[in-house]
N, C-alpha and C positions, 0 to 999 in steps of 0.2 A: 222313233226319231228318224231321222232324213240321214243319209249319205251324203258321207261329201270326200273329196280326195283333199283338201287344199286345208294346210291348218286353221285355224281360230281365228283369224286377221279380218281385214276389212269386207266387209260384204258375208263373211259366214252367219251360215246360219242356225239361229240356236235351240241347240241342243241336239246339233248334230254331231255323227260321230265318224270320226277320223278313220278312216282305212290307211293300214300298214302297207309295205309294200317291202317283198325283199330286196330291194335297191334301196332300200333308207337304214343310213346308218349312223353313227358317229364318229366324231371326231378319235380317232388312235384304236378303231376297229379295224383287224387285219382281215383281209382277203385271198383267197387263190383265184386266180386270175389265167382262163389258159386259150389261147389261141389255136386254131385247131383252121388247118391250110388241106383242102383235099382240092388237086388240080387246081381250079380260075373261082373255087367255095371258100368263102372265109365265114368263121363260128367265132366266137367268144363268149364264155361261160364264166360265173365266179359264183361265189359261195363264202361265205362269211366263216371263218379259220376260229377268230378270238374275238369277244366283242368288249370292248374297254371298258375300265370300272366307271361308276357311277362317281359321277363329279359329288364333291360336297356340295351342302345350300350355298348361294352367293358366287360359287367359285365356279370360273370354265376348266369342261375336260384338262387335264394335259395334255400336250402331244408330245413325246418324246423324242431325240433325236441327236443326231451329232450333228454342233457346231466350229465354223473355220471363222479365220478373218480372212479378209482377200485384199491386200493394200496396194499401191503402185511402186512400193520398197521391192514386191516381188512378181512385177510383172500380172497380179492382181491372180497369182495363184493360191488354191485353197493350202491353209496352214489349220491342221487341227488345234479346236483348244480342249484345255484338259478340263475337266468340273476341280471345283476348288476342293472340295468333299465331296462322300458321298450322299447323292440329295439334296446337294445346297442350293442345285438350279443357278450355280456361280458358278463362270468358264473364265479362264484364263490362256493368255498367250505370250510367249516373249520371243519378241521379233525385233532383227535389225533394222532400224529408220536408215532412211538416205539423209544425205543433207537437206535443210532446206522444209518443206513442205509435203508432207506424206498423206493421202487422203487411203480409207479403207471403209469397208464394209463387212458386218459380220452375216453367214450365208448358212442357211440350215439343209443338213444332207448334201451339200455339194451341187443344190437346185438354185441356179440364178433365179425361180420363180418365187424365191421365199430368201429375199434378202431383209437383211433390220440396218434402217439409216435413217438418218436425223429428220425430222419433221418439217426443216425449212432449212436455206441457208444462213440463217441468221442463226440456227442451235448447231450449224455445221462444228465449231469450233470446241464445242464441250455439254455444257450444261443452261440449262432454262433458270430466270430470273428464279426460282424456289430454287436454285440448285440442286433439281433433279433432271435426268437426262433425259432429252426427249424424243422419245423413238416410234417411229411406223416400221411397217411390215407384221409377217414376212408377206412379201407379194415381189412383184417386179421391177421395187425400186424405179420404176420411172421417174424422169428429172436429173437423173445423174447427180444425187444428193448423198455426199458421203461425210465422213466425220475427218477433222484434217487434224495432226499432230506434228508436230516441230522435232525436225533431227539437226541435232548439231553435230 
């Protein structure tokens, strides 16, 4: 069979086989990661620590994490939420609203690169014609697209 680095996609060829690479990992595989500064030399080194369980059929990895809201009630500071249970993959948060018009966003690890906000401005306000809630991310929220709540 033939080598090839590049998976099964367009243009492979078949019955070629996949070369690994310790730089390929998965999603909620930990690493040590070290930086190493001699005078005007910089190194970096990493090495795979733990390597995440195998997703079920049908389903993606998880990736684990703590999640905030970040709302304009507070200055659009991280407020942890708690899991509703444990494992339920359900967070909760209870936060004072201002008057008026409150927008937020929920933010995972405290990474503005991995925000969850509504999918357009028209689901800003709650939920999608099936009445389920319609959410992108996490990424970086481009658009300035958050979810808005009413304080009285």
């Amino acid at each position: 069979p033939a080598l090839a680095d590049e998976g099964a996609g367009e243009g492979a060829v078949e019955g070629a086989v996949r070369l690994g690479s310790r730089d390929e990992g998965s999603p909620g595989d930990q690493y040590e990661v070290r930086l190493m500064i001699a005078g005007k030399y910089r190194a970096v080194t990493w090495h795979r620590v733990r390597s995440a369980p195998l997703a079920l059929p049908g389903r993606e990895p998880q990736v684990r994490g703590r999640y905030y809201v970040a709302g304009s009630w507070s200055g659009w500071a991280f407020q942890e939420m708690a899991e509703a249970s444990p494992g339920s993959d359900t967070y909760l948060a209870e936060v004072k609203l201002g008057y008026g018009s409150n927008q937020f966003v929920i933010v995972r690890n405290k990474d503005w690169d991995q925000v969850f906000y509504p999918t357009s401005r028209a689901s800003s306000g709650g939920a999608s014609r099936d009445g389920d809630p319609e959410v992108a991310g996490p990424d970086e929220a481009v658009g300035g697209l958050t979810w808005s709540i009413a304080g009285r």
